[in-house]
N, CA, C and O atoms as CSV, one atom per row, in Angstrom:
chain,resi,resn,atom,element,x,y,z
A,1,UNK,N,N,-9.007,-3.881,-33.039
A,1,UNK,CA,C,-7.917,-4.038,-32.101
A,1,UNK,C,C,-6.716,-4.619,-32.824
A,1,UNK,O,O,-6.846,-5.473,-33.701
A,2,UNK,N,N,-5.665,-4.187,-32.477
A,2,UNK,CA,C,-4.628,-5.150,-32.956
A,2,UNK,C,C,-3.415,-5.378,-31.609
A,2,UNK,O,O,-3.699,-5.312,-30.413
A,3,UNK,N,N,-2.369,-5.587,-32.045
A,3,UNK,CA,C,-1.473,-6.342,-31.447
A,3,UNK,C,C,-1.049,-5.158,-30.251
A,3,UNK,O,O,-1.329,-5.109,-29.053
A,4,UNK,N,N,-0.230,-4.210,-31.149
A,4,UNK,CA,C,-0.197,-2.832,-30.691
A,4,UNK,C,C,-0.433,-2.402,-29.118
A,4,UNK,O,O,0.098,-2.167,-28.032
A,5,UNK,N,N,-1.759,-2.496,-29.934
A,5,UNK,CA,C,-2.887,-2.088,-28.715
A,5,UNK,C,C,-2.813,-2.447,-27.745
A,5,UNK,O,O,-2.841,-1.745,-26.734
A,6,UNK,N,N,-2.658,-4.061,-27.801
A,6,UNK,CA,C,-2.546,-5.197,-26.421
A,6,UNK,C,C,-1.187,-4.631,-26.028
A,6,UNK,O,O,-0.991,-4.446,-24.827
A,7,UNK,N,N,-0.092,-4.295,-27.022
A,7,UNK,CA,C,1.183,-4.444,-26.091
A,7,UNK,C,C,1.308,-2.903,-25.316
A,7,UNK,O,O,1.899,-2.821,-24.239
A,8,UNK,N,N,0.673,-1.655,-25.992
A,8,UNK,CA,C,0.512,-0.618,-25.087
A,8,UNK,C,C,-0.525,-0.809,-23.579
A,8,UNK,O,O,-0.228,-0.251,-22.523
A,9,UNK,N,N,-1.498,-1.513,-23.715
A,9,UNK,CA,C,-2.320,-2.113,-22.699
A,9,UNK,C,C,-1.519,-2.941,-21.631
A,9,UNK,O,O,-1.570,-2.487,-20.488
A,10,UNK,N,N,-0.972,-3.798,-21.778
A,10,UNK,CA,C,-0.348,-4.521,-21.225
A,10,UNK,C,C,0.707,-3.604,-20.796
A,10,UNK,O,O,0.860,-3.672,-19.576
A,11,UNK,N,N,1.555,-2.701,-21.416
A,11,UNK,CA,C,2.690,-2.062,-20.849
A,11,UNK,C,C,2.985,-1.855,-19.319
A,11,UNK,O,O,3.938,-2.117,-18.585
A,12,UNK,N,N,2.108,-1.440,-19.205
A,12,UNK,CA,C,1.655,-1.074,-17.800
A,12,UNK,C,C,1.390,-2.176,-16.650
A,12,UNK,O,O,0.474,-2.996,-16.718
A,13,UNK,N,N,2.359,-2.085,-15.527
A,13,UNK,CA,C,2.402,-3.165,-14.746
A,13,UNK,C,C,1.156,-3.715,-13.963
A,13,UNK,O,O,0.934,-4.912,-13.782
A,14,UNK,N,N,0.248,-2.509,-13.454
A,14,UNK,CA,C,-1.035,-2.027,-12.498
A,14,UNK,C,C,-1.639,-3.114,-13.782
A,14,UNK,O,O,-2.103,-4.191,-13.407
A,15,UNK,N,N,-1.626,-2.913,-14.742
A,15,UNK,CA,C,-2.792,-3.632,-16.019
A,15,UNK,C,C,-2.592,-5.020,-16.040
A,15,UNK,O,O,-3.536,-5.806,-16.119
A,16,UNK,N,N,-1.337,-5.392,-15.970
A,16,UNK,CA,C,-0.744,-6.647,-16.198
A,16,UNK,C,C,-1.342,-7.207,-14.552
A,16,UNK,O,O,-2.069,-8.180,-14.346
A,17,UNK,N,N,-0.866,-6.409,-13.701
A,17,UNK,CA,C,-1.505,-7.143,-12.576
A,17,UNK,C,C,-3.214,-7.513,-12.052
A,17,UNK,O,O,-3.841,-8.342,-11.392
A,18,UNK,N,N,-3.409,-6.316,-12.830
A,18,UNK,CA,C,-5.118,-6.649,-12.775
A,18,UNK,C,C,-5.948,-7.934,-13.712
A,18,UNK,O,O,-6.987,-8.514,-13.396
A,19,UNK,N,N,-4.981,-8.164,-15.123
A,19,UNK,CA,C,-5.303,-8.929,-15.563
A,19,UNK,C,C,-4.908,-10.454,-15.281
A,19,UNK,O,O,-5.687,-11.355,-15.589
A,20,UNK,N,N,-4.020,-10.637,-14.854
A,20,UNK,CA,C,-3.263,-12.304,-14.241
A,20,UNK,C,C,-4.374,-11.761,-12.975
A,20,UNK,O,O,-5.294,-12.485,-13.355
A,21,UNK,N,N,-4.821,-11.216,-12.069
A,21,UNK,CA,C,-6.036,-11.372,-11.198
A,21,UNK,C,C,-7.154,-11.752,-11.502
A,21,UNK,O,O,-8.075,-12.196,-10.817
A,22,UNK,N,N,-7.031,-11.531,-12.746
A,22,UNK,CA,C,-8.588,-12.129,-12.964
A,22,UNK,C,C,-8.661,-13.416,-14.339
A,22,UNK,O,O,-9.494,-13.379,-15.245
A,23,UNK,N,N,-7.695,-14.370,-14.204
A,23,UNK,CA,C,-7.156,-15.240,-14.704
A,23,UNK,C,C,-7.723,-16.226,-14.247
A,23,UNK,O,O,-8.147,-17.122,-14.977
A,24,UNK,N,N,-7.837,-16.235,-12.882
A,24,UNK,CA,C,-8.959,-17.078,-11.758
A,24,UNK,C,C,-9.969,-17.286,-11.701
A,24,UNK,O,O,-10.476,-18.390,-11.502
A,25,UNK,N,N,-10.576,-16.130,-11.884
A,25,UNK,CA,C,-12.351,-15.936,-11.810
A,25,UNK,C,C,-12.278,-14.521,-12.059
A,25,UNK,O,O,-11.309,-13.801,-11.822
A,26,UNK,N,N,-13.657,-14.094,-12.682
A,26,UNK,CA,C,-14.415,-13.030,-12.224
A,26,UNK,C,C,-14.528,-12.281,-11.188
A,26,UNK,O,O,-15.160,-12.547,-10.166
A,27,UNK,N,N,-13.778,-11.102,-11.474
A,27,UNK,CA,C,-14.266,-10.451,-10.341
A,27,UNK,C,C,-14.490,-8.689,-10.186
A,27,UNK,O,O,-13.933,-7.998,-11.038
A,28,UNK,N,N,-15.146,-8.131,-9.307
A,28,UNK,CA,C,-15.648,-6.569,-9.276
A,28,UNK,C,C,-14.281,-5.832,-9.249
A,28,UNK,O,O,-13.231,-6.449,-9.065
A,29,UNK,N,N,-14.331,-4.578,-9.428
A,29,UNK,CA,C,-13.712,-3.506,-9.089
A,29,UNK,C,C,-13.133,-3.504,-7.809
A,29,UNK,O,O,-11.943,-3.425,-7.505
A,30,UNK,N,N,-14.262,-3.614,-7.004
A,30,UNK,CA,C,-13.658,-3.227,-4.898
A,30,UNK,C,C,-12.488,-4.466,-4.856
A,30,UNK,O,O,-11.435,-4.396,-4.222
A,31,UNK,N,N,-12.997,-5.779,-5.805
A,31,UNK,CA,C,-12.008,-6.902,-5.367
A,31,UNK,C,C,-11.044,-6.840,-5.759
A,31,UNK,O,O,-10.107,-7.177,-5.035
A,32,UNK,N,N,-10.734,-6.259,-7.440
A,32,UNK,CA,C,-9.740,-6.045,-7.700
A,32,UNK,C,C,-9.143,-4.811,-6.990
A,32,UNK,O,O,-8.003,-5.054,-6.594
A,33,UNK,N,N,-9.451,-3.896,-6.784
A,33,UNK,CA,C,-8.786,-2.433,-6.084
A,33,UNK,C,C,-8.284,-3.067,-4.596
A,33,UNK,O,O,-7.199,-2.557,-4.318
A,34,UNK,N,N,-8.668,-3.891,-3.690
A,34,UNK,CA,C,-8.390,-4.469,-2.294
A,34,UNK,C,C,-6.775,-5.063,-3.042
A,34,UNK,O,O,-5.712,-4.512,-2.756
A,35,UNK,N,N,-6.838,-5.888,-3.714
A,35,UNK,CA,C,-5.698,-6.207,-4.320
A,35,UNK,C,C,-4.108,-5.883,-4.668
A,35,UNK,O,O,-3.018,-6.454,-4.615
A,36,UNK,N,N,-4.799,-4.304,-5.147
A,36,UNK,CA,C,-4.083,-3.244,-6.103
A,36,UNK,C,C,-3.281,-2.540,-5.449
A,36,UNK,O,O,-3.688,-2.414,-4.294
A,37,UNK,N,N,-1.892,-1.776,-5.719
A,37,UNK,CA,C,-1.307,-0.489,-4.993
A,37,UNK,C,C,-2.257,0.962,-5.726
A,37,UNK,O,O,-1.812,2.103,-5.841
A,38,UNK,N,N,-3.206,0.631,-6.010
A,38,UNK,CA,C,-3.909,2.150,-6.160
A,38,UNK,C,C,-5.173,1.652,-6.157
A,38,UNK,O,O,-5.693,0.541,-6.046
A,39,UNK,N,N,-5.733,3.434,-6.400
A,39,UNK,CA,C,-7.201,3.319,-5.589
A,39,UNK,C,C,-8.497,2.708,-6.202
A,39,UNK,O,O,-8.047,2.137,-7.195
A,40,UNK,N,N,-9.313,2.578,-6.197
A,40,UNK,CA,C,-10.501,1.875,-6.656
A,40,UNK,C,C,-10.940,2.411,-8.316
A,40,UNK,O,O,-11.087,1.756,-9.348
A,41,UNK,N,N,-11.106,4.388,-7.942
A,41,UNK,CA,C,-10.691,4.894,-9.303
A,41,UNK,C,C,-9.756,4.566,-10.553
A,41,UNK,O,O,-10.013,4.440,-11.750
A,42,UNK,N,N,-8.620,4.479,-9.849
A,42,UNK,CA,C,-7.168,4.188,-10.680
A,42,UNK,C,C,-7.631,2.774,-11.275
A,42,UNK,O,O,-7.159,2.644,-12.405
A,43,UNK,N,N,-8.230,1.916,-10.969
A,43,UNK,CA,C,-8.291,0.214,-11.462
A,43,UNK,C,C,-9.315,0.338,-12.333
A,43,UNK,O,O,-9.276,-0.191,-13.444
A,44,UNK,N,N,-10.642,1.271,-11.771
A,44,UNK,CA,C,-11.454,1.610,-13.418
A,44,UNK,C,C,-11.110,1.642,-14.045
A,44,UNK,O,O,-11.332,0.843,-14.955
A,45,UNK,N,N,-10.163,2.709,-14.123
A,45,UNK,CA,C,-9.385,3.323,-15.371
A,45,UNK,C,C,-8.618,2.520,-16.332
A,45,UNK,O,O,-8.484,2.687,-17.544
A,46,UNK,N,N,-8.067,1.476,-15.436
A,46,UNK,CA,C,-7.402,0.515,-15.943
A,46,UNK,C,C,-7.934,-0.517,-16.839
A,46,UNK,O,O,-7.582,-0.963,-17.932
A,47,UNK,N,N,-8.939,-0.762,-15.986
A,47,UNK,CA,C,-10.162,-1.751,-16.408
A,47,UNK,C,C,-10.546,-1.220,-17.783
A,47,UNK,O,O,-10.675,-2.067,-18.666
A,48,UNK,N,N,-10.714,-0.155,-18.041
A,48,UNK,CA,C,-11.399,0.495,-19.229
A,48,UNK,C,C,-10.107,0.470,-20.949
A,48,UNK,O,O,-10.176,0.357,-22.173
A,49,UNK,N,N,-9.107,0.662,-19.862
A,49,UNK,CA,C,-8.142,0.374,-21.203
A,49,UNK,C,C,-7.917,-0.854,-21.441
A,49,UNK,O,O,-7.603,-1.207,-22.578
A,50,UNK,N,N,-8.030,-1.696,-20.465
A,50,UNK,CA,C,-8.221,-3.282,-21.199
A,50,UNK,C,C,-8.964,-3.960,-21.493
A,50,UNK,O,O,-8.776,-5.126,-21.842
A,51,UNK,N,N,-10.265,-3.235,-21.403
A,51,UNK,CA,C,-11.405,-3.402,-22.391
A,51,UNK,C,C,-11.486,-2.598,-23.593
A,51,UNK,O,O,-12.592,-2.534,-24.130
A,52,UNK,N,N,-10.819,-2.168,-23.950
A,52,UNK,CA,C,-10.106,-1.040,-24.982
A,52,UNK,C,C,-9.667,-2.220,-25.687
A,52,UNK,O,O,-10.319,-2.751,-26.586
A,53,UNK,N,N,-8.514,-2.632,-25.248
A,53,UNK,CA,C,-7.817,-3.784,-25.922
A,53,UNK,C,C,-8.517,-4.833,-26.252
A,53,UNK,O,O,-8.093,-5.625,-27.094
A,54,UNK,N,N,-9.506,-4.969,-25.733
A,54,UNK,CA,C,-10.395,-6.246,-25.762
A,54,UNK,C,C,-9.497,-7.429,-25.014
A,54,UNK,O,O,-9.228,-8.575,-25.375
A,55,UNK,N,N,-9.241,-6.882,-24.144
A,55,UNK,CA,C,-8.603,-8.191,-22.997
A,55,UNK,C,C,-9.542,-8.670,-22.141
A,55,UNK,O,O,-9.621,-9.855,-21.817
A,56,UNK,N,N,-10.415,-7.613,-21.677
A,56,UNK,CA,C,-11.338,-7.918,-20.754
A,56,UNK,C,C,-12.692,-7.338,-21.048
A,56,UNK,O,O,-12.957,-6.351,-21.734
A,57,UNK,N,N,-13.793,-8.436,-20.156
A,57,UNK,CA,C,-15.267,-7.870,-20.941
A,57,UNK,C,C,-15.943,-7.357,-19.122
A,57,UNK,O,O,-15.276,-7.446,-18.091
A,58,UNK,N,N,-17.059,-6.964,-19.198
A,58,UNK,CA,C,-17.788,-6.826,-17.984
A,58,UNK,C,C,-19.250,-6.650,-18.400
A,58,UNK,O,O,-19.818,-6.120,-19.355
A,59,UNK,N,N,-19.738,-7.499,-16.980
A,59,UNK,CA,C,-20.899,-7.932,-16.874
A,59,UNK,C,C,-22.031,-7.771,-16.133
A,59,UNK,O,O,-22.191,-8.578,-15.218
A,60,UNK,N,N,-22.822,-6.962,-16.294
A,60,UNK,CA,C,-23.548,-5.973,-15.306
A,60,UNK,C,C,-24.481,-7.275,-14.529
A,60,UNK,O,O,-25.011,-8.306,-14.942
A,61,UNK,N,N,-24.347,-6.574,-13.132
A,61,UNK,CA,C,-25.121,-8.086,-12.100
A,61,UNK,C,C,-25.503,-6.913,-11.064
A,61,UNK,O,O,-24.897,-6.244,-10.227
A,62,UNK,N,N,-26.401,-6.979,-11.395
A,62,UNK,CA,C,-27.012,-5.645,-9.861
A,62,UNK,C,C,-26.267,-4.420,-10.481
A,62,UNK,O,O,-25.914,-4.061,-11.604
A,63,UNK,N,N,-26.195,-3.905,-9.059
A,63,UNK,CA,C,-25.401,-2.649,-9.259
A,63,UNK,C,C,-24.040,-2.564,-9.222
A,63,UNK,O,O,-23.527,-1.570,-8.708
A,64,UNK,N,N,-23.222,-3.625,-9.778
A,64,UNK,CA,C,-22.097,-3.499,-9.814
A,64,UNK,C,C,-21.499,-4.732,-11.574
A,64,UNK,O,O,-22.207,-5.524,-12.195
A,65,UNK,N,N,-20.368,-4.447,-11.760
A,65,UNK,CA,C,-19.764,-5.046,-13.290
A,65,UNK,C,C,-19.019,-5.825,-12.679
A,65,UNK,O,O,-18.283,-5.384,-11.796
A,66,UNK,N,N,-19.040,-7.464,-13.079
A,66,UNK,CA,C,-18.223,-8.049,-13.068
A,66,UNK,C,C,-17.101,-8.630,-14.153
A,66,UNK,O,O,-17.569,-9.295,-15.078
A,67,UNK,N,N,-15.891,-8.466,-14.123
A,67,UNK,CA,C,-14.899,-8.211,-14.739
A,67,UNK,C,C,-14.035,-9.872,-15.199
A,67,UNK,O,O,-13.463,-10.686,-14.474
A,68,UNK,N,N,-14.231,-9.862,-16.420
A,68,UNK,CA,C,-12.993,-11.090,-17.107
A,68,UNK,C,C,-12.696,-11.217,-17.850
A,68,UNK,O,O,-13.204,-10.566,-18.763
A,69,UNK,N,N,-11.632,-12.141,-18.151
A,69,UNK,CA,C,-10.576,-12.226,-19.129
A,69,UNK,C,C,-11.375,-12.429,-20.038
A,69,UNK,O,O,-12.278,-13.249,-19.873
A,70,UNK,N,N,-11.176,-11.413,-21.756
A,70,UNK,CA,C,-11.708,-11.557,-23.049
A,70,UNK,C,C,-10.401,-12.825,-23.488
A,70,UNK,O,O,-9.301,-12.442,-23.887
A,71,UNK,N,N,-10.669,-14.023,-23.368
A,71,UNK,CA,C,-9.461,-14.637,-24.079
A,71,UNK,C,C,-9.518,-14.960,-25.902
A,71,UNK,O,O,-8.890,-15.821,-26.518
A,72,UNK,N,N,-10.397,-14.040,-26.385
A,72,UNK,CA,C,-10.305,-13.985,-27.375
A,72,UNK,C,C,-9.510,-12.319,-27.875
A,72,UNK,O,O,-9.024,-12.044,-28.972
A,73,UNK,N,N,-9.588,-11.636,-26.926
A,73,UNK,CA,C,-8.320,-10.772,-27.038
A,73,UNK,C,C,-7.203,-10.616,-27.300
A,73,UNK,O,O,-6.577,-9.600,-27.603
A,74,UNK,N,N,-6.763,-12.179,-27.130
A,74,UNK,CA,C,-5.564,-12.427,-26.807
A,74,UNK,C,C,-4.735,-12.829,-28.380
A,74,UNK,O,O,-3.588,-12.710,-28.810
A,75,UNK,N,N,-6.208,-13.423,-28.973
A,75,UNK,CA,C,-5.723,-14.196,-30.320
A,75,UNK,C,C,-4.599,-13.636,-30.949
A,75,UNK,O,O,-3.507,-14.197,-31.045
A,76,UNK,N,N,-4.960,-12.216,-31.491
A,76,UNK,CA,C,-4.011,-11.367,-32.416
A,76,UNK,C,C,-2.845,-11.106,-31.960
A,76,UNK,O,O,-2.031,-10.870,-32.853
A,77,UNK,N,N,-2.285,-11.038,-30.484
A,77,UNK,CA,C,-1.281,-10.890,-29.976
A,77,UNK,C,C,-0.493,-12.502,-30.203
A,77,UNK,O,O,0.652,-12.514,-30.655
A,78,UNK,N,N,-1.079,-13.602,-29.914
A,78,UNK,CA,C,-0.847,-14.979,-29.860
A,78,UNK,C,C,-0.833,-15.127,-31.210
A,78,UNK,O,O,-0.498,-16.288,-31.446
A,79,UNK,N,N,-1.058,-14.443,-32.340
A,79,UNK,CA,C,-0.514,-15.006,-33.518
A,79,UNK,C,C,0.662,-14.067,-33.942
A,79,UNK,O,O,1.624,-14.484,-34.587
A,80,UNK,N,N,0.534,-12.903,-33.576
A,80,UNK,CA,C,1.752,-11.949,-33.536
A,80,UNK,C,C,3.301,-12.643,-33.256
A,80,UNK,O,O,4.326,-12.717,-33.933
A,81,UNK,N,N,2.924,-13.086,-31.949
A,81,UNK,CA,C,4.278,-13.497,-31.632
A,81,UNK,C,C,4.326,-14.937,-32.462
A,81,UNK,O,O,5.430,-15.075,-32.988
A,82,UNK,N,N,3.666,-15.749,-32.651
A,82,UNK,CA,C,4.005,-17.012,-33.325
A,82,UNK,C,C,4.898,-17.332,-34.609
A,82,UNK,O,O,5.830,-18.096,-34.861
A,83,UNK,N,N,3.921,-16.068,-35.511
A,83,UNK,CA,C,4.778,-15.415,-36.664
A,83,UNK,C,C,6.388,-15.258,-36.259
A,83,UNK,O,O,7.251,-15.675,-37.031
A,84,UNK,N,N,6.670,-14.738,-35.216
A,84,UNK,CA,C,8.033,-14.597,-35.085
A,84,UNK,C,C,8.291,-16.600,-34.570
A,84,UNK,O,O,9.135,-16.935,-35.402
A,85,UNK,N,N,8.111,-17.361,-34.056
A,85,UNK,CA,C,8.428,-18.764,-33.422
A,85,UNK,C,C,8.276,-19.128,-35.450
A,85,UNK,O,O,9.274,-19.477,-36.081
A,86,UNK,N,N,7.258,-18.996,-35.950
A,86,UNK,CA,C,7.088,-19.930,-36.919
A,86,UNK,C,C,8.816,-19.250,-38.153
A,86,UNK,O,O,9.624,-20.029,-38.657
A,87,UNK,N,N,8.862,-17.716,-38.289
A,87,UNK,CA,C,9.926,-17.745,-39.106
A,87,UNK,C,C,11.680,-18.212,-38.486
A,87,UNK,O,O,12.619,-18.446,-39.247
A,88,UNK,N,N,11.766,-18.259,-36.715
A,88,UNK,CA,C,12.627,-18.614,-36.452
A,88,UNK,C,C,12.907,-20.274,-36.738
A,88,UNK,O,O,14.093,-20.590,-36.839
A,89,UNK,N,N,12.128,-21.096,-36.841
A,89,UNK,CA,C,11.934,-22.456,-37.161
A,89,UNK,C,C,12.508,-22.837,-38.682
A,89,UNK,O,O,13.274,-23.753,-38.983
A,90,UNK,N,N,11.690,-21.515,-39.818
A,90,UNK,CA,C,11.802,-21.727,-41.014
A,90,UNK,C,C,13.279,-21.762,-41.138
A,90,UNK,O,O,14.018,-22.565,-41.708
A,91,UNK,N,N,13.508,-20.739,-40.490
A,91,UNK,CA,C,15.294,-20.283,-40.340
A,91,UNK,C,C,16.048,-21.163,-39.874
A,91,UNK,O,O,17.217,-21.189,-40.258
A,92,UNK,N,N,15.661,-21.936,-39.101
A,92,UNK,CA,C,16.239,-23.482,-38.882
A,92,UNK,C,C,16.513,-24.252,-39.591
A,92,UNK,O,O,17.660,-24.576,-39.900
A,93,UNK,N,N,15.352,-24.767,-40.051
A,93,UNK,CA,C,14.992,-25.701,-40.854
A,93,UNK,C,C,15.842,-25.539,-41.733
A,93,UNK,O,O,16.867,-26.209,-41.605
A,94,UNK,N,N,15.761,-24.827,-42.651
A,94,UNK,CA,C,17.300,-24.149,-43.979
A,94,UNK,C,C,18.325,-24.174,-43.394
A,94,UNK,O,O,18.983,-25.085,-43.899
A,95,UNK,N,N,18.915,-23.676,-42.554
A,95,UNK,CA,C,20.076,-24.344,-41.897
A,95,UNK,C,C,20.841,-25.733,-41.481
A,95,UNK,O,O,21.947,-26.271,-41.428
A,96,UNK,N,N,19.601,-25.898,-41.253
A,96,UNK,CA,C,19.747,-27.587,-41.144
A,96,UNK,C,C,19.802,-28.097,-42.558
A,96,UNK,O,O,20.670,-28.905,-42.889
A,97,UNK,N,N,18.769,-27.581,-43.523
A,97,UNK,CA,C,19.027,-28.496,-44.759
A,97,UNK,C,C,20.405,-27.886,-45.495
A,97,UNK,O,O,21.094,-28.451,-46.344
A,98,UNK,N,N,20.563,-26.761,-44.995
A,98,UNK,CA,C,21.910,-26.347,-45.743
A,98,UNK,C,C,23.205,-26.798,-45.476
A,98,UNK,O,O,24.142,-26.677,-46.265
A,99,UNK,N,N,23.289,-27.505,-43.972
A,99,UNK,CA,C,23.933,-28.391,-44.100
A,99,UNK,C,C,24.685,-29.814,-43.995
A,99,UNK,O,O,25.774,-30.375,-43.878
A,100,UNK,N,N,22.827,-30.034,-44.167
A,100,UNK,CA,C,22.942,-31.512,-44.317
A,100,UNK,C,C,23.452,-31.617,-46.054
A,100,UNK,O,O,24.434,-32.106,-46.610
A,101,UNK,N,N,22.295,-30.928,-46.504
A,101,UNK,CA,C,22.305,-30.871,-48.326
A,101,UNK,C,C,23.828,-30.341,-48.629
A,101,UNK,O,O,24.546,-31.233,-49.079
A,102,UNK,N,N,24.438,-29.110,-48.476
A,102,UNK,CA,C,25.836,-28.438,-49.148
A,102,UNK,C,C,27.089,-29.300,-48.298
A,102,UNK,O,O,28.263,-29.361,-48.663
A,103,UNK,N,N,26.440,-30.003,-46.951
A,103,UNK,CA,C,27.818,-30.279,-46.427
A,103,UNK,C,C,28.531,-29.063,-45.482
A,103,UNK,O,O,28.339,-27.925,-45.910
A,104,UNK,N,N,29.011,-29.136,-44.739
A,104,UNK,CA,C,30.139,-27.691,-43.939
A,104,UNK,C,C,31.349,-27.826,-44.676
A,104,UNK,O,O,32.212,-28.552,-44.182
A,105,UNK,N,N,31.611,-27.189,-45.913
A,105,UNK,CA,C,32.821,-27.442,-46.092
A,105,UNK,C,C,33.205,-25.988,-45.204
A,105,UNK,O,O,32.535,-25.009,-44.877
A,106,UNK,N,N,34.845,-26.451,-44.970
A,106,UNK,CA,C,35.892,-25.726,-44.980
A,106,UNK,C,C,37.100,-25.582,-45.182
A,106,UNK,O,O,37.879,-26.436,-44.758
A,107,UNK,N,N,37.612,-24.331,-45.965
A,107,UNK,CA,C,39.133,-24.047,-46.627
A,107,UNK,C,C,39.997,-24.323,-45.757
A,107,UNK,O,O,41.194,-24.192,-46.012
């Protein structure tokens, strides 16, 4: 999996909403689809690409899967973006020493 992946996964609003649903707890298909603007089918489907991503895992209990957040899915995306926080900082930081250290002159 990589970052990518999560951000094509995530693209999708129906995905994004299924996943902040199950941020809470665990829960089936019918619960998430009662939820959803589409049908019970359509949230499988969904379900399946964000277990694709490794966002979400499921857990067979009887005859039905219960559905939750992989938050180890999340890692590679959560260091993705950090990389960008950690070089905007670096980029600071030199700024700041550039001019504390050179001074602001101006002509």
């Amino acid at each position: 999996m990589t970052y990518a992946e999560v951000f094509t996964a995530l693209a999708d609003p129906t995905r994004r909403s299924i996943l902040e649903a199950l941020r809470d707890r665990p829960r089936t298909v019918g619960e998430l689809a009662a939820e959803q603007p589409v049908s019970r089918p359509a949230v499988s489907q969904h379900l399946r690409v964000l277990e694709l991503a490794s966002l979400v895992t499921a857990e067979p209990q009887g005859n039905r899967r219960l559905y939750s957040v992989k938050r180890e899915g999340l890692d590679e995306l959560r260091q993705y973006l950090e990389s960008f926080w950690s070089e905007t900082l670096s980029a600071y930081g030199a700024e700041i020493a550039r001019r504390v250290g050179g001074g602001n002159t101006k002509s």
